[in-house]
PDB file of N, CA, C and O in Angstrom:
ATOM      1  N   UNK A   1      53.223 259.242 115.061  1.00  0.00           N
ATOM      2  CA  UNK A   1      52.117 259.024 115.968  1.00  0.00           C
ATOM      3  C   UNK A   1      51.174 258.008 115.351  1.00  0.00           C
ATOM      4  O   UNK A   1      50.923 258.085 114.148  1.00  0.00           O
ATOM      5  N   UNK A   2      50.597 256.990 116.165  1.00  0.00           N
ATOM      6  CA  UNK A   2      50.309 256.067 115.431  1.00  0.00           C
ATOM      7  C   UNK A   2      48.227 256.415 116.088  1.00  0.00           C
ATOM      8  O   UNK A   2      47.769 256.765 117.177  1.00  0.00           O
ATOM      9  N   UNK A   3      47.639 256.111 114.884  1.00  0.00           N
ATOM     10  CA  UNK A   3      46.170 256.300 115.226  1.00  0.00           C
ATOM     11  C   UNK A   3      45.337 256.188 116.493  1.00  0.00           C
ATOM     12  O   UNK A   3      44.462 256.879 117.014  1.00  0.00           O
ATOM     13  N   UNK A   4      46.042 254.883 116.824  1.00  0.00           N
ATOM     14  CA  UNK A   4      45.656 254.532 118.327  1.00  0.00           C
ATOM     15  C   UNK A   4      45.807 255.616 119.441  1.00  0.00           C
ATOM     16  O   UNK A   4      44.936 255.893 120.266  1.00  0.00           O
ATOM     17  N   UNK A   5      47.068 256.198 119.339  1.00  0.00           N
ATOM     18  CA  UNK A   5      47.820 257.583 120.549  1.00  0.00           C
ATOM     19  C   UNK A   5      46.317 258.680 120.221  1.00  0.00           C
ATOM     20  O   UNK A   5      45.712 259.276 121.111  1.00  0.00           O
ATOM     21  N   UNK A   6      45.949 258.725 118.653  1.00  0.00           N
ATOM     22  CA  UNK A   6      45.614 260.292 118.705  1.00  0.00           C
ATOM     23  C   UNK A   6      44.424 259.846 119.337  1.00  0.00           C
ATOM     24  O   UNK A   6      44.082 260.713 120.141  1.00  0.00           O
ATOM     25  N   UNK A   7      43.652 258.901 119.337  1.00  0.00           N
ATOM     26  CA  UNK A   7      42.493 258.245 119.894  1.00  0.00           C
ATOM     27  C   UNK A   7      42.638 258.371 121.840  1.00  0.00           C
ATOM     28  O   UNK A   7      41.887 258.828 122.702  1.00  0.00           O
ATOM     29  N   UNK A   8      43.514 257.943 121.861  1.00  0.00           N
ATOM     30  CA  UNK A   8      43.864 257.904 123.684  1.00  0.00           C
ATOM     31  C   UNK A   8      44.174 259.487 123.939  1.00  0.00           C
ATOM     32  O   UNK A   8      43.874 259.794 125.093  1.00  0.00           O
ATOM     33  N   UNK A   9      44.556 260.290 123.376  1.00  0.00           N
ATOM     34  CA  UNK A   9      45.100 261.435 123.673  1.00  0.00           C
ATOM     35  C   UNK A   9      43.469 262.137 123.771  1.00  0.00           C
ATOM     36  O   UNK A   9      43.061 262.826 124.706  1.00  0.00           O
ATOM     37  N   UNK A  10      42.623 261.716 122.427  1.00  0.00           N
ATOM     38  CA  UNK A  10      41.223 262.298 122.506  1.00  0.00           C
ATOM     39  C   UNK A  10      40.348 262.187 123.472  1.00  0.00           C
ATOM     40  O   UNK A  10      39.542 263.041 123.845  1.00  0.00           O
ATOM     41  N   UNK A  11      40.571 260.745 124.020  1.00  0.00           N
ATOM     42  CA  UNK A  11      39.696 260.534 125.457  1.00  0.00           C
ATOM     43  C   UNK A  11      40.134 261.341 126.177  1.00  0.00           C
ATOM     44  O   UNK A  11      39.349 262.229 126.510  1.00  0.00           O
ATOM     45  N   UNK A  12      41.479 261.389 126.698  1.00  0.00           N
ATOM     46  CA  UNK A  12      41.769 262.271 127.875  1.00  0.00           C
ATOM     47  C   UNK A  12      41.834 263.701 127.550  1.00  0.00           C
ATOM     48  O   UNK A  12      41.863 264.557 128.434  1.00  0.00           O
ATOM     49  N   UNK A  13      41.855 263.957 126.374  1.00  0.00           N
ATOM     50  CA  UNK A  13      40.655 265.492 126.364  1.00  0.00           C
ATOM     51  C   UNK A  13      39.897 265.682 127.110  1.00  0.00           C
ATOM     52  O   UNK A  13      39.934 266.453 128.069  1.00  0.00           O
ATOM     53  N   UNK A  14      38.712 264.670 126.603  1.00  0.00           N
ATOM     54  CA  UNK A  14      37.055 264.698 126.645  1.00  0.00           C
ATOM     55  C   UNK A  14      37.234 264.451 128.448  1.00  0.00           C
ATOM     56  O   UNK A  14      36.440 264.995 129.216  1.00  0.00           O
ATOM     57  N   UNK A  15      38.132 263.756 128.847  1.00  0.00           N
ATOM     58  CA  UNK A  15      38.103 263.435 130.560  1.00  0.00           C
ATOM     59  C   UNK A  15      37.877 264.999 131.207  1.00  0.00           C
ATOM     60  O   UNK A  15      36.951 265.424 131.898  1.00  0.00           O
ATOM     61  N   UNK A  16      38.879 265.556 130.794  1.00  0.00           N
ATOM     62  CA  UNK A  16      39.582 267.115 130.641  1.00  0.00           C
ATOM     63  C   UNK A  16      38.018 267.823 131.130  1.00  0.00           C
ATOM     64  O   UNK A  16      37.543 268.096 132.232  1.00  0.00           O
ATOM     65  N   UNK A  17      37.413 267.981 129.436  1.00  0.00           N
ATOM     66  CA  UNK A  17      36.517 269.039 129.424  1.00  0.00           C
ATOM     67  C   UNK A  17      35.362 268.190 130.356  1.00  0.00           C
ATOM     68  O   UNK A  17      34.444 268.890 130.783  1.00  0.00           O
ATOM     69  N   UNK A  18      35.337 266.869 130.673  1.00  0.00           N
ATOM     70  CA  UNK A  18      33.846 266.643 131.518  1.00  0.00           C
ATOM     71  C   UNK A  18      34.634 267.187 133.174  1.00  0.00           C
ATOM     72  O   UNK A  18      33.961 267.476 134.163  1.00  0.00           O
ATOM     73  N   UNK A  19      35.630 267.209 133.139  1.00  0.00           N
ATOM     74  CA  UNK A  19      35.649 267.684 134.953  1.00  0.00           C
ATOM     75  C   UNK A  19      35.897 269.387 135.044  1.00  0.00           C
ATOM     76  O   UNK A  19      36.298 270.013 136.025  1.00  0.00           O
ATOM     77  N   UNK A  20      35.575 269.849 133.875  1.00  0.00           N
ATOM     78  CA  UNK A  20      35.270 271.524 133.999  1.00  0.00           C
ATOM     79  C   UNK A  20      34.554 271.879 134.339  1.00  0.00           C
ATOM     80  O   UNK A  20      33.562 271.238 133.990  1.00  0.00           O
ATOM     81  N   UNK A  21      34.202 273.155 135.306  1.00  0.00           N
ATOM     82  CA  UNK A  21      33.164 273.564 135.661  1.00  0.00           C
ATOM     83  C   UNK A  21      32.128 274.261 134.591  1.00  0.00           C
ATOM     84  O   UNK A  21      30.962 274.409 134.955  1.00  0.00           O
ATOM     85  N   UNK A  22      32.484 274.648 133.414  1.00  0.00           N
ATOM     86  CA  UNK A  22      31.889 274.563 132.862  1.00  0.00           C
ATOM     87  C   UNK A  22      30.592 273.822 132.376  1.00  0.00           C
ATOM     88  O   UNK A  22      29.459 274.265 132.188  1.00  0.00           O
ATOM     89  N   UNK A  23      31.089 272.601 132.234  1.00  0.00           N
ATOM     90  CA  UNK A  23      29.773 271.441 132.001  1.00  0.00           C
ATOM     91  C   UNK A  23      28.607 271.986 133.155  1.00  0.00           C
ATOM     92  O   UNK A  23      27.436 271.661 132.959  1.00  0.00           O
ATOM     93  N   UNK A  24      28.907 272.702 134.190  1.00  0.00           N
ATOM     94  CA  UNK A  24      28.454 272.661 135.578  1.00  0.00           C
ATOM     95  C   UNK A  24      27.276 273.663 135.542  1.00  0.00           C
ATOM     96  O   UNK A  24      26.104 273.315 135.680  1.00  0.00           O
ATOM     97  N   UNK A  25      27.727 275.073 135.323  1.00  0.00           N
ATOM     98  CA  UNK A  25      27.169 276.289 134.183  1.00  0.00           C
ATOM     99  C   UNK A  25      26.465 275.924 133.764  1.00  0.00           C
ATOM    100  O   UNK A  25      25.297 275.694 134.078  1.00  0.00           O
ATOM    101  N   UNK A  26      27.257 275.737 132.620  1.00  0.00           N
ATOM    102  CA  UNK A  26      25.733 275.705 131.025  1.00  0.00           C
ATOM    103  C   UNK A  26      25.399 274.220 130.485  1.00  0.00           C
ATOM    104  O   UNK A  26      26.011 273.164 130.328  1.00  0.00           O
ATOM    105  N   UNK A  27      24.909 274.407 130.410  1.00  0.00           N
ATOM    106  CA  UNK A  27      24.202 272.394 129.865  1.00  0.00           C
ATOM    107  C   UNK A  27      24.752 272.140 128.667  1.00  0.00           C
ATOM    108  O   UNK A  27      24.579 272.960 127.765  1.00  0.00           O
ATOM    109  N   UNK A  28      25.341 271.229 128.491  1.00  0.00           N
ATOM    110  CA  UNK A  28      25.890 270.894 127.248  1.00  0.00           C
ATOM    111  C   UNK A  28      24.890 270.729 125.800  1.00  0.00           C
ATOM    112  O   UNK A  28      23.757 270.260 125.691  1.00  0.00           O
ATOM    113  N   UNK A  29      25.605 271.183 125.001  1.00  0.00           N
ATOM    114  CA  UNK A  29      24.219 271.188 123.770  1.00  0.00           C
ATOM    115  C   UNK A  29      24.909 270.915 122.632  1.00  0.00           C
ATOM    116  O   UNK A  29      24.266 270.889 121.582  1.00  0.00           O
ATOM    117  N   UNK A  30      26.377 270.652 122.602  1.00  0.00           N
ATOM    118  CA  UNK A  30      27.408 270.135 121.513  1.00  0.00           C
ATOM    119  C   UNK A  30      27.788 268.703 121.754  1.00  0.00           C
ATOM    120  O   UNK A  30      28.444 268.225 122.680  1.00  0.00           O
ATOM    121  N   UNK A  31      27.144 268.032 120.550  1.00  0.00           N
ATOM    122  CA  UNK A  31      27.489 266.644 121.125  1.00  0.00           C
ATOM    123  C   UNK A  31      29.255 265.967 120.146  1.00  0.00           C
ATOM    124  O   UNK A  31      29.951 266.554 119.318  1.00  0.00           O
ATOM    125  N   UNK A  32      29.396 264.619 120.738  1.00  0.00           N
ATOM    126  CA  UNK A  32      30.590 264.539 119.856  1.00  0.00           C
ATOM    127  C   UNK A  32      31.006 264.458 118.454  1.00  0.00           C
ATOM    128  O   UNK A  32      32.182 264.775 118.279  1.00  0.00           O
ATOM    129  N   UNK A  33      30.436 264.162 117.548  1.00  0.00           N
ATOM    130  CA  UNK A  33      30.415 264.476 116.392  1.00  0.00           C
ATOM    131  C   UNK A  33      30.245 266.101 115.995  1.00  0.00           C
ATOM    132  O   UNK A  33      31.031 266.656 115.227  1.00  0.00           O
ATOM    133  N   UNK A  34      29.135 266.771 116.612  1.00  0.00           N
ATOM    134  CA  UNK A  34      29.580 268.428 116.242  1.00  0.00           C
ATOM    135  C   UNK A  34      30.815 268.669 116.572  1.00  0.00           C
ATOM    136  O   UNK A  34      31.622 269.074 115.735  1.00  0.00           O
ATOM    137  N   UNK A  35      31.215 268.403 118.154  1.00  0.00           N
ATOM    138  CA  UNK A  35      32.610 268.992 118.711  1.00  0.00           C
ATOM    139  C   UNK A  35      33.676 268.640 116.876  1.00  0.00           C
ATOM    140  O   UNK A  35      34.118 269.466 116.077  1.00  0.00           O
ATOM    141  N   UNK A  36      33.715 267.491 116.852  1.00  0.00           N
ATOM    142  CA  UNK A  36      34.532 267.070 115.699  1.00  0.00           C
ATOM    143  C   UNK A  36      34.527 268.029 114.596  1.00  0.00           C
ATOM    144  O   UNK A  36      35.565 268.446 114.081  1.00  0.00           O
ATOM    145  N   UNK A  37      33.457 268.345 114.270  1.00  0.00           N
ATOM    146  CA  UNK A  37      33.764 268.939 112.721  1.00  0.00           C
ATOM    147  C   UNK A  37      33.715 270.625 112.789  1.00  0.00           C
ATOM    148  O   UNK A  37      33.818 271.397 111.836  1.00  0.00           O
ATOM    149  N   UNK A  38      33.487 271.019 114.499  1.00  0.00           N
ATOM    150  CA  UNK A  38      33.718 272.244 114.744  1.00  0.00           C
ATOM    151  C   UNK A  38      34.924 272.457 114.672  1.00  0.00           C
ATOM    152  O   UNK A  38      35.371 273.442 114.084  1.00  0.00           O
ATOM    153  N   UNK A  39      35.979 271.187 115.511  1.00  0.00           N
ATOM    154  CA  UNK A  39      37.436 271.597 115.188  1.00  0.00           C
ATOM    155  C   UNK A  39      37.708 271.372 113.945  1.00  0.00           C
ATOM    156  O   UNK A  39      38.508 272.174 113.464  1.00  0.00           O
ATOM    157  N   UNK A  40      37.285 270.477 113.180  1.00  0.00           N
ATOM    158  CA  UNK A  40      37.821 270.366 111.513  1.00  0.00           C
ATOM    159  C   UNK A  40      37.282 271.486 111.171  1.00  0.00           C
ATOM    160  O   UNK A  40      37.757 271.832 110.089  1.00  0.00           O
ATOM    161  N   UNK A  41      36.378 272.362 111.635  1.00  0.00           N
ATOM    162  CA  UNK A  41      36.012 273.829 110.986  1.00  0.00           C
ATOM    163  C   UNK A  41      37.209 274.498 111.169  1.00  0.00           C
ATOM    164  O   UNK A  41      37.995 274.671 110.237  1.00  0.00           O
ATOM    165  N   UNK A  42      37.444 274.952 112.481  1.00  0.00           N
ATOM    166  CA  UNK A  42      38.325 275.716 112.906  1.00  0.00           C
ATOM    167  C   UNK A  42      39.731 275.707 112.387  1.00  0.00           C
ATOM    168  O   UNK A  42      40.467 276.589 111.943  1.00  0.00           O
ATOM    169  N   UNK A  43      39.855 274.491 112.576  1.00  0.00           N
ATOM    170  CA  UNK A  43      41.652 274.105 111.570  1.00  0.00           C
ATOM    171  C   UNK A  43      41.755 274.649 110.464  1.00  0.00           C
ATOM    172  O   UNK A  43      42.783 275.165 110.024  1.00  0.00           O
ATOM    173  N   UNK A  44      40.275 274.551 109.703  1.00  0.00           N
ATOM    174  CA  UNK A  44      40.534 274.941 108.072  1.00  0.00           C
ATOM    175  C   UNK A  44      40.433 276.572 107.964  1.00  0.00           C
ATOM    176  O   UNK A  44      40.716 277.343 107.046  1.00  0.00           O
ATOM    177  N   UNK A  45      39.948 276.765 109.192  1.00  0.00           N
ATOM    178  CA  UNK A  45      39.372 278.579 108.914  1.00  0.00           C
ATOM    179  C   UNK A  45      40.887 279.116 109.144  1.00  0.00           C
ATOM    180  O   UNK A  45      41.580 279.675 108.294  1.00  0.00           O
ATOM    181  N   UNK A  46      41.197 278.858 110.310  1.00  0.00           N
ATOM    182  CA  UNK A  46      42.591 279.291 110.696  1.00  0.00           C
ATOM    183  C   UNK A  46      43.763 278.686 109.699  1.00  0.00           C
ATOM    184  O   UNK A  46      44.549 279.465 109.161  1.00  0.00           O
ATOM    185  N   UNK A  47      43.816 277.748 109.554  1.00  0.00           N
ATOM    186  CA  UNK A  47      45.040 277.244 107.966  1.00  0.00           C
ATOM    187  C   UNK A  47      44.666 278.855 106.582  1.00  0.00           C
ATOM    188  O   UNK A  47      45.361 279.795 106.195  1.00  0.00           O
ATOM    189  N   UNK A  48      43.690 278.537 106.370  1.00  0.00           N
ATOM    190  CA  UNK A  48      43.219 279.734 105.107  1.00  0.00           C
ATOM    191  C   UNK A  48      43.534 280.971 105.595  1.00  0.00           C
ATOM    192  O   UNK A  48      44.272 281.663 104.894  1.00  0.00           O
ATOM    193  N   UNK A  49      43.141 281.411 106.644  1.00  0.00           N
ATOM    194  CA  UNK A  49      43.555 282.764 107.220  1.00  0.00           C
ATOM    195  C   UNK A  49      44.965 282.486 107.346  1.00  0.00           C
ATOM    196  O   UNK A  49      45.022 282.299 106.130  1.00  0.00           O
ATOM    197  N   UNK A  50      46.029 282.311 107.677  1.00  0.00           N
ATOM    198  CA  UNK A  50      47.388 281.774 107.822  1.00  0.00           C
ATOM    199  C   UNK A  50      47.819 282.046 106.262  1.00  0.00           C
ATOM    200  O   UNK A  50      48.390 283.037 105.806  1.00  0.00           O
ATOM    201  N   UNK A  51      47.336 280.773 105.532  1.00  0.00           N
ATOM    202  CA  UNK A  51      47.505 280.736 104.518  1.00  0.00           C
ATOM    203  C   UNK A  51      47.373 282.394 103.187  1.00  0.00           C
ATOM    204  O   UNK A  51      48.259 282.697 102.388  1.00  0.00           O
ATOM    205  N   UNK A  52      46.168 283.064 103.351  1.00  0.00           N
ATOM    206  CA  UNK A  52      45.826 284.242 102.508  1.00  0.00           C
ATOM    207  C   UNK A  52      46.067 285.729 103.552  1.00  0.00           C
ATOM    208  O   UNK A  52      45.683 286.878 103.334  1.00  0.00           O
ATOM    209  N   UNK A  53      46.910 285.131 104.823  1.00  0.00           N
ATOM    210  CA  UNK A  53      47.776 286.309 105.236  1.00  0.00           C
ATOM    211  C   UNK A  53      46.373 287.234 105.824  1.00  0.00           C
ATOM    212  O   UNK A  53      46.487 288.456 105.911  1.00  0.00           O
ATOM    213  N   UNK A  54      44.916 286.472 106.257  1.00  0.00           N
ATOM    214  CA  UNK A  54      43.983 287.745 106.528  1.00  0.00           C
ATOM    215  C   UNK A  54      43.717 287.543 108.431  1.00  0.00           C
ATOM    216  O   UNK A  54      44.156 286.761 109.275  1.00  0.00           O
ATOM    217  N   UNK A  55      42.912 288.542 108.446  1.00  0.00           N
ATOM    218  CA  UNK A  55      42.611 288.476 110.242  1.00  0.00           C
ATOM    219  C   UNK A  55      41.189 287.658 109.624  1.00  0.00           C
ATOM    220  O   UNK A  55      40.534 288.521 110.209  1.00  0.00           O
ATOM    221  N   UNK A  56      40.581 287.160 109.256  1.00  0.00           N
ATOM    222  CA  UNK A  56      39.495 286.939 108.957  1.00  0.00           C
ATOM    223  C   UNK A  56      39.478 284.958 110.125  1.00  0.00           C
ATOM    224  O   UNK A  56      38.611 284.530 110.887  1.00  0.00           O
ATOM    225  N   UNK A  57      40.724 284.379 109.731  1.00  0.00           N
ATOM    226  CA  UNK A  57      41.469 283.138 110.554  1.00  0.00           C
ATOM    227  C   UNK A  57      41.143 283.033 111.847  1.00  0.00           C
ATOM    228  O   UNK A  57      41.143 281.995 112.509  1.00  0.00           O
ATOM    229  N   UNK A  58      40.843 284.204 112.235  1.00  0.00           N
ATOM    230  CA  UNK A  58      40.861 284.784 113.720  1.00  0.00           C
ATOM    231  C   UNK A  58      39.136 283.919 113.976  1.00  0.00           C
ATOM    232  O   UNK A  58      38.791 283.553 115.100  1.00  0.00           O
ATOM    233  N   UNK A  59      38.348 283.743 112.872  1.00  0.00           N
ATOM    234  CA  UNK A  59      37.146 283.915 113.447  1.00  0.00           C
ATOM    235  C   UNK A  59      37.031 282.109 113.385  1.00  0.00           C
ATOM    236  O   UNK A  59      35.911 281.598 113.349  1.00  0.00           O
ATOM    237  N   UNK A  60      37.922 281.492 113.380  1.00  0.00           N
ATOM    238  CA  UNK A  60      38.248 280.240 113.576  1.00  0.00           C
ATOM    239  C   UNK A  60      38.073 280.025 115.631  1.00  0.00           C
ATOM    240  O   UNK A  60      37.705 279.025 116.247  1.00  0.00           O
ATOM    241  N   UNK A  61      38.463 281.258 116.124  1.00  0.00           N
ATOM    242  CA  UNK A  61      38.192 281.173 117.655  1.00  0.00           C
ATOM    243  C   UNK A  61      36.453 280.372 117.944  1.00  0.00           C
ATOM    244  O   UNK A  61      36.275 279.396 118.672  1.00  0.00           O
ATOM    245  N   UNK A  62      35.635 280.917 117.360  1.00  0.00           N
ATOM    246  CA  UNK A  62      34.455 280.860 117.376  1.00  0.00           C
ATOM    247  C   UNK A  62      34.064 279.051 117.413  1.00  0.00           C
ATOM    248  O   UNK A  62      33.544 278.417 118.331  1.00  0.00           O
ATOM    249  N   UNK A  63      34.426 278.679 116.376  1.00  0.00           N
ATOM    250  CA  UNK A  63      33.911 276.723 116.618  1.00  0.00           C
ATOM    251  C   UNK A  63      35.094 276.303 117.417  1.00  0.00           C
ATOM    252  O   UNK A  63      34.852 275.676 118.448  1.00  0.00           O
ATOM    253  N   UNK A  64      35.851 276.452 117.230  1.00  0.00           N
ATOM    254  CA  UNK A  64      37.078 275.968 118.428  1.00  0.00           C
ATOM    255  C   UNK A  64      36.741 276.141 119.394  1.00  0.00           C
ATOM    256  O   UNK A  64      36.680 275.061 119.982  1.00  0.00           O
ATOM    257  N   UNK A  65      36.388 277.093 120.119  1.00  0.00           N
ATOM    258  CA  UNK A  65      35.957 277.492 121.551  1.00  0.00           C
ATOM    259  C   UNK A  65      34.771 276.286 122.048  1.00  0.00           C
ATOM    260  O   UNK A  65      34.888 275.344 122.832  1.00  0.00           O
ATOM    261  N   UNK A  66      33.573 276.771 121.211  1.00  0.00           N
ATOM    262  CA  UNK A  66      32.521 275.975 121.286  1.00  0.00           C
ATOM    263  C   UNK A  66      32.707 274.130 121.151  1.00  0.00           C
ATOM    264  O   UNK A  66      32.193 273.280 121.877  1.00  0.00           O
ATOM    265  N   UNK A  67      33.339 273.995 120.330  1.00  0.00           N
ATOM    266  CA  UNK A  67      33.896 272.492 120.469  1.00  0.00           C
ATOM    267  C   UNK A  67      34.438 272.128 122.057  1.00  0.00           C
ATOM    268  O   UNK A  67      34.030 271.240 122.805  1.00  0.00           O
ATOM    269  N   UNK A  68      35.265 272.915 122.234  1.00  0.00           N
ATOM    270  CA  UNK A  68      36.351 272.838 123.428  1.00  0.00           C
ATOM    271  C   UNK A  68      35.418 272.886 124.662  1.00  0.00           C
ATOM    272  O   UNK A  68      35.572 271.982 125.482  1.00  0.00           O
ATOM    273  N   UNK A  69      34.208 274.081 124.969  1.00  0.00           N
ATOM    274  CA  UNK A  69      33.271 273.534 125.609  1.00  0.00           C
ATOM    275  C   UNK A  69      32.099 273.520 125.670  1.00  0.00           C
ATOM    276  O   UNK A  69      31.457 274.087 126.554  1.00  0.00           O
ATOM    277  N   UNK A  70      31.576 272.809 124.654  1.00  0.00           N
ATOM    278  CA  UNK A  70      31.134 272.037 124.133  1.00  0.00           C
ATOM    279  C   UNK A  70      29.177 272.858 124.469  1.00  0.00           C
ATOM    280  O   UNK A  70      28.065 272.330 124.480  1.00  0.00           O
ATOM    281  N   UNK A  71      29.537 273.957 124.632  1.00  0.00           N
ATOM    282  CA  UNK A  71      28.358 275.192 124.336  1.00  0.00           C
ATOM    283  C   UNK A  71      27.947 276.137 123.385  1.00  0.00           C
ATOM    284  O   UNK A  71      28.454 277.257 123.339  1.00  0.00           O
ATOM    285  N   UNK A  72      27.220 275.830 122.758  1.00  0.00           N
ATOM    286  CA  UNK A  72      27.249 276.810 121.673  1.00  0.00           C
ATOM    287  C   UNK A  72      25.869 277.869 122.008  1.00  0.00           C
ATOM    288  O   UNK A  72      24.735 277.419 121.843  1.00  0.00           O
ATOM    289  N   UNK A  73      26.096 279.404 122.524  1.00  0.00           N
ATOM    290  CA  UNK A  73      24.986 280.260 122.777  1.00  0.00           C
ATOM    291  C   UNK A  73      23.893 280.327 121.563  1.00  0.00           C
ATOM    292  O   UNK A  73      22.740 280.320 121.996  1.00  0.00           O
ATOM    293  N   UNK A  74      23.989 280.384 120.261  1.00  0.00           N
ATOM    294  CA  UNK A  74      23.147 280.148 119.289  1.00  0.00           C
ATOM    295  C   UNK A  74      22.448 278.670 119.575  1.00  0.00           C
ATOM    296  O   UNK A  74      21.250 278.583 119.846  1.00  0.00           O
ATOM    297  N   UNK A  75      23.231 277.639 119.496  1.00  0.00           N
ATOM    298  CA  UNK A  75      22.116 276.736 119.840  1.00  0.00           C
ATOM    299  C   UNK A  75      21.367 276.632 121.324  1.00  0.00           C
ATOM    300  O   UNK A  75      20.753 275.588 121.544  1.00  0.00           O
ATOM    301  N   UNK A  76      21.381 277.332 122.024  1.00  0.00           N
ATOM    302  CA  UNK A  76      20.829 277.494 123.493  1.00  0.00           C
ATOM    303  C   UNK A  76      19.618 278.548 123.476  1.00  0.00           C
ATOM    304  O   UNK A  76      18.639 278.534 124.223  1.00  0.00           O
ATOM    305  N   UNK A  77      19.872 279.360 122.570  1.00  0.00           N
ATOM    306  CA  UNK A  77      18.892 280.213 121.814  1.00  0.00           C
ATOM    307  C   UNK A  77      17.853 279.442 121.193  1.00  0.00           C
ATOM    308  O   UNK A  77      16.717 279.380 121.665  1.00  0.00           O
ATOM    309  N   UNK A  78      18.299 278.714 119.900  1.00  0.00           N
ATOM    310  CA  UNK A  78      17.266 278.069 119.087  1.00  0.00           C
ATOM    311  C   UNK A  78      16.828 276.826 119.626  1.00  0.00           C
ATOM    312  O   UNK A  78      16.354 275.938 118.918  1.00  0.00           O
ATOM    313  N   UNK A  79      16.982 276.729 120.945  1.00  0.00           N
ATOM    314  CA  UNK A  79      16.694 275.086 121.410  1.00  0.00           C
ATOM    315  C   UNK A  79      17.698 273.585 120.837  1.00  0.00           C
ATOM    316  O   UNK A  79      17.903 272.578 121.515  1.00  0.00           O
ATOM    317  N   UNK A  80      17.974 273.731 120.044  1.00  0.00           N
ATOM    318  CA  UNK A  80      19.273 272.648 119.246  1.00  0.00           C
ATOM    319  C   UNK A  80      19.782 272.098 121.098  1.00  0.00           C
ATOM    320  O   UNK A  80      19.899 272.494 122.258  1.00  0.00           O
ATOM    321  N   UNK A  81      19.949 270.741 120.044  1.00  0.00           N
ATOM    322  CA  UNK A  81      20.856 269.936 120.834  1.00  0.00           C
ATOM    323  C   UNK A  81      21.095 268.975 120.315  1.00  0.00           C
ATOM    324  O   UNK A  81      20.248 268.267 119.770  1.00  0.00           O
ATOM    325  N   UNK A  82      23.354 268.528 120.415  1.00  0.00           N
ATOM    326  CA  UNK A  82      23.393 267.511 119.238  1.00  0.00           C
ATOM    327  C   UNK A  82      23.927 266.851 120.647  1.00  0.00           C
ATOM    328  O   UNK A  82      24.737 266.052 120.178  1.00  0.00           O
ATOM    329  N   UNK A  83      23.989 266.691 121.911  1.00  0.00           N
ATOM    330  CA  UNK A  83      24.370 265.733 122.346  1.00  0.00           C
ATOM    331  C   UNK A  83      23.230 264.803 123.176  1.00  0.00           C
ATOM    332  O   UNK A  83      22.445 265.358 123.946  1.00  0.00           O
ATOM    333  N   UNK A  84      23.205 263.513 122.982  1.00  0.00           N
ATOM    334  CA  UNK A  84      22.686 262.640 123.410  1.00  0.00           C
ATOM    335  C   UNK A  84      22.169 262.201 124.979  1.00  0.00           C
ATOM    336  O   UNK A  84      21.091 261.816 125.433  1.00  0.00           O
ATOM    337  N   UNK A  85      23.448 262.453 125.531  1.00  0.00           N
ATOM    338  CA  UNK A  85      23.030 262.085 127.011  1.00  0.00           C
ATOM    339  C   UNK A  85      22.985 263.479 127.867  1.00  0.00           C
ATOM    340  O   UNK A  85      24.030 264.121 127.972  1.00  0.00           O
ATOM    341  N   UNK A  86      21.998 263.868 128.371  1.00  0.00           N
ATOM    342  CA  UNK A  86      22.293 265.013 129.488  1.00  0.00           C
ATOM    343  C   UNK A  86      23.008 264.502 130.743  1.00  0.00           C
ATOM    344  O   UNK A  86      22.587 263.677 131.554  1.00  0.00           O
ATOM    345  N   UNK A  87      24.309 265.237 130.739  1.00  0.00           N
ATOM    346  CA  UNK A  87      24.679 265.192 132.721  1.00  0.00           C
ATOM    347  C   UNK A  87      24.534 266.498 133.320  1.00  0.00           C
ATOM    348  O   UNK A  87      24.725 266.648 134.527  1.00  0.00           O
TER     349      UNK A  87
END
């Protein structure tokens, strides 16, 4: 897979999660750079849990989810917001 694909494959994610009703719901408050290192969270939580055989991997659901759409209830709580443009 060459860099360019994982890049085109990433837009049509992001196409993905903006025509969810979700966005519609709750106001977005995860911008793209959090989404990013929520999934680089998640990969590593879930690899280690995998890896040391624990349910603990499991709690890798948690930034994955929130990346994916792109809400996080703690930051809606504390006012936070890492994304830039409101739609």
């Amino acid at each position: 897979m060459l860099a360019g694909d994982s890049i085109t494959n990433f837009s049509a994610l992001n196409e993905f999660i903006d025509k969810t009703k979700a966005d519609k719901v709750m106001k977005r408050n995860v911008g793209k750079t959090d989404m990013i290192i929520r999934i680089i969270i998640g990969i590593v939580m879930a690899t280690l849990g995998f890896v040391y055989q624990s349910w603990w991997g499991m709690l890798a659901i948690i930034p994955m989810a929130t990346a994916f759409i792109r809400f996080c209830g703690l930051y809606a709580i504390l006012g936070i917001k890492t994304c830039s443009i409101e739609k």
